[in-house]
N, C-alpha and C positions, 0 to 999 in steps of 0.2 A: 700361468693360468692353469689351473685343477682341468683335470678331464670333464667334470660333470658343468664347471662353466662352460668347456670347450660345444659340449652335446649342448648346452641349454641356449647357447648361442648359434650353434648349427640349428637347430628348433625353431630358432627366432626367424631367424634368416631365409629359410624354407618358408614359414607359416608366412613370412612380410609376400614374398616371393606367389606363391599359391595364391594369396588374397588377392594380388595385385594382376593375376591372370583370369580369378575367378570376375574381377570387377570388369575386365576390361570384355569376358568373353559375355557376360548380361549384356554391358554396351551393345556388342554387336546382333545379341539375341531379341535385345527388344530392338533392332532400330527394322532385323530381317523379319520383324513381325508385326511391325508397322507396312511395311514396303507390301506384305501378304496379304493383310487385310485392306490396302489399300487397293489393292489391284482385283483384287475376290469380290470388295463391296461397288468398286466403278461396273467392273462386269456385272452385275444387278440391279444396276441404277441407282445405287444407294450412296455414292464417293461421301455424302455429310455424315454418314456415320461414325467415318474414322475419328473424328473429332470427339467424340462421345466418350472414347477406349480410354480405360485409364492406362498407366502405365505400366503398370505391374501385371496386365491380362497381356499388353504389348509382346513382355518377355515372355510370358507362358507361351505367347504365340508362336514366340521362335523357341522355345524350350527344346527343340529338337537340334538346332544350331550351337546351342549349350551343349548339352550333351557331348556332339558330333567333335566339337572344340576338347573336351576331356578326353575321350576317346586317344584322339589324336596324343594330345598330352599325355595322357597315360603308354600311349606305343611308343614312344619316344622315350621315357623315363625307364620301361623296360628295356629298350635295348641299348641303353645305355648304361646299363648293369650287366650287360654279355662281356666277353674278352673280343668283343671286336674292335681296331683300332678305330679309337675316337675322330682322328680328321676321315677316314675311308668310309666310314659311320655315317656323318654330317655330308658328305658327296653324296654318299647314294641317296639318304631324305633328301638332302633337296635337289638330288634328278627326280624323284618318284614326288615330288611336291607341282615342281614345275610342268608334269608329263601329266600332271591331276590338272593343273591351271589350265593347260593347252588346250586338252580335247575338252575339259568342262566347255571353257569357252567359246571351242569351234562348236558344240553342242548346243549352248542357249544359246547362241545367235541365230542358229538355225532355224529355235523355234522361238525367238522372238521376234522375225520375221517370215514366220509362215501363216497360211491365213488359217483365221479364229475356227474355223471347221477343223482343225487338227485337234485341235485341244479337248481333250479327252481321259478319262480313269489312266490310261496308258501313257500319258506323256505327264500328267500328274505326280503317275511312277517315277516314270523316270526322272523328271524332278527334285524326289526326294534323293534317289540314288545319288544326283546330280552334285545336292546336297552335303549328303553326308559324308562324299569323296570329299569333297572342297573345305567341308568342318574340320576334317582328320588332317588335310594338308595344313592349315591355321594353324589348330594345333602345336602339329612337327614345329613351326615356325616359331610359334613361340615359346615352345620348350629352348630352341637353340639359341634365340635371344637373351631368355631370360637366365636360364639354369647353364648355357654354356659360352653365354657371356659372345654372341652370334653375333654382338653389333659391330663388335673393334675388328672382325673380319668381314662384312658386311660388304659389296661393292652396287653398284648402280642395277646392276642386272638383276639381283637378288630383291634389293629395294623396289622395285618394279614386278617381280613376280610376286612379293609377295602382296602388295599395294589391289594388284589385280585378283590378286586369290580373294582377298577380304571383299573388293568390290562384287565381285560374284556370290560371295554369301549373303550380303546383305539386299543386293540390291536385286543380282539376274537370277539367280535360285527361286527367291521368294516371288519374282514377279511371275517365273513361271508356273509354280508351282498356284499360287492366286488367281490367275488369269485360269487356269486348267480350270480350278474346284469352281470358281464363277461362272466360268461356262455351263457344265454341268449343273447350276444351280438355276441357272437361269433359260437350260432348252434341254435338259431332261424332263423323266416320268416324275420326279421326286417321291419315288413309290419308298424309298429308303430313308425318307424324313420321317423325324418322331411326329404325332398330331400335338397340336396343344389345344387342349377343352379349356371352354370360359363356361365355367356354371354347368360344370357337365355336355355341352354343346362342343363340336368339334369348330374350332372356327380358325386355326393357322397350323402353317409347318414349321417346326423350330429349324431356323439355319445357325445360330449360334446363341450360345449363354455368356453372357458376361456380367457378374457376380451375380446380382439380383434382379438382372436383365435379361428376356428372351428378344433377340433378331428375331424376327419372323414374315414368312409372307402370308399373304391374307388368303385363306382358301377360295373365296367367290371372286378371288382378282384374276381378270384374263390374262395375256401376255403382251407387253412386260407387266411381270407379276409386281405387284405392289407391297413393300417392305414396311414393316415397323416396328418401332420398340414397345415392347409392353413388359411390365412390373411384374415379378412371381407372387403371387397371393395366395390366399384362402379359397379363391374364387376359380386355380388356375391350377392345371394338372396336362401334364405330357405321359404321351405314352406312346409305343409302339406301333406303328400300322399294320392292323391284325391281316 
């Protein structure tokens, strides 16, 4: 076989390889963006919205659990272009995988059991931080799977940390991080929501867009505020709270 089959075939094999990580990290981006919005819109009294989300807004939702998943990937793939030995390499990822799974864990538990007054701009934060530890450790995991062939040494222990890492991205990540911005949405000022004018009249606060949909709560609703979907038109303009 010629070298230029040999590259064209390395090419192939990479590209299969990448696709087949970029598919599976959407999976868990739209499912950690389902799990958001659904825990964001319960905390508002709205939980029949989720059904409305198509799926493609789903992923945008988790778009940052994407990301989080490359990231990871990509730290992985450099350091394993250093001169460092490849089995001493794959030990230290995955202690610093499992040491990310640990405290992640001990950390959302804490705050998916602590009461709803916690939840705040601050634990929102951390949330994401929470996050994008847990993205970066997938990742690692599945660079070593995929590209260093991680399965045929793979034992039960592993299989389990990393089972746990994914379940905390998609499900404890997003809840918390949902439940936080819900709160907030729902027993703040929302002096930091955009207005939405109907016919030049101020009449809601935009909580979210999805395509050619505004969320919104109704400005003359007391509390709990009253949500709804309305159409973007001719008739329909957002803007800033002066």
């Amino acid at each position: 076989m010629s070298d230029r089959h040999r590259i064209m075939n390395s090419l192939a094999e990479w590209a299969v390889k990448l696709g087949s990580i970029a598919g599976l990290a959407s999976l868990i981006a739209g499912i950690a963006g389902y799990v958001q919005f659904m825990f964001m819109f319960e905390r508002i009294g709205a939980s029949w919205l989720v059904d409305a989300i198509p799926t493609e807004y789903l992923v945008r939702k988790g778009a940052m659990v994407f990301i989080n998943i490359m990231i990871g990937l990509a730290i992985s793939c450099g350091l394993s272009r250093t001169s460092i030995e490849k089995n001493f390499l794959r030990r230290c990822m995955a202690f610093v995988a499992c040491f990310i799974t640990i405290v992640s864990a001990m950390f959302a538990l804490y705050l998916l059991f602590d009461l709803p007054s916690r939840y705040s701009p601050s634990v929102y934060s951390m949330g994401q931080v929470i996050g994008f530890l847990l993205g970066v450790a997938v990742g690692c995991y599945m660079y070593d799977l995929v590209f260093n062939e991680g399965f045929k040494s793979f034992g039960m222990a592993q299989v389990v940390q990393m089972f746990l890492c994914v379940v905390l991205v998609v499900y404890t990540t997003p809840n918390i991080t949902g439940r936080a911005k819900g709160y907030e949405l729902s027993s703040g000022s929302l002096n930091s929501l955009p207005v939405v004018y109907l016919k030049g009249i101020p009449k809601y606060q935009l909580i979210e867009t999805i395509g050619d949909s505004l969320v919104v709560f109704e400005l003359q609703s007391s509390s709990p505020r009253k949500v709804s979907i309305i159409k973007f038109g001719e008739d329909v303009s957002v803007a800033l709270q002066k």
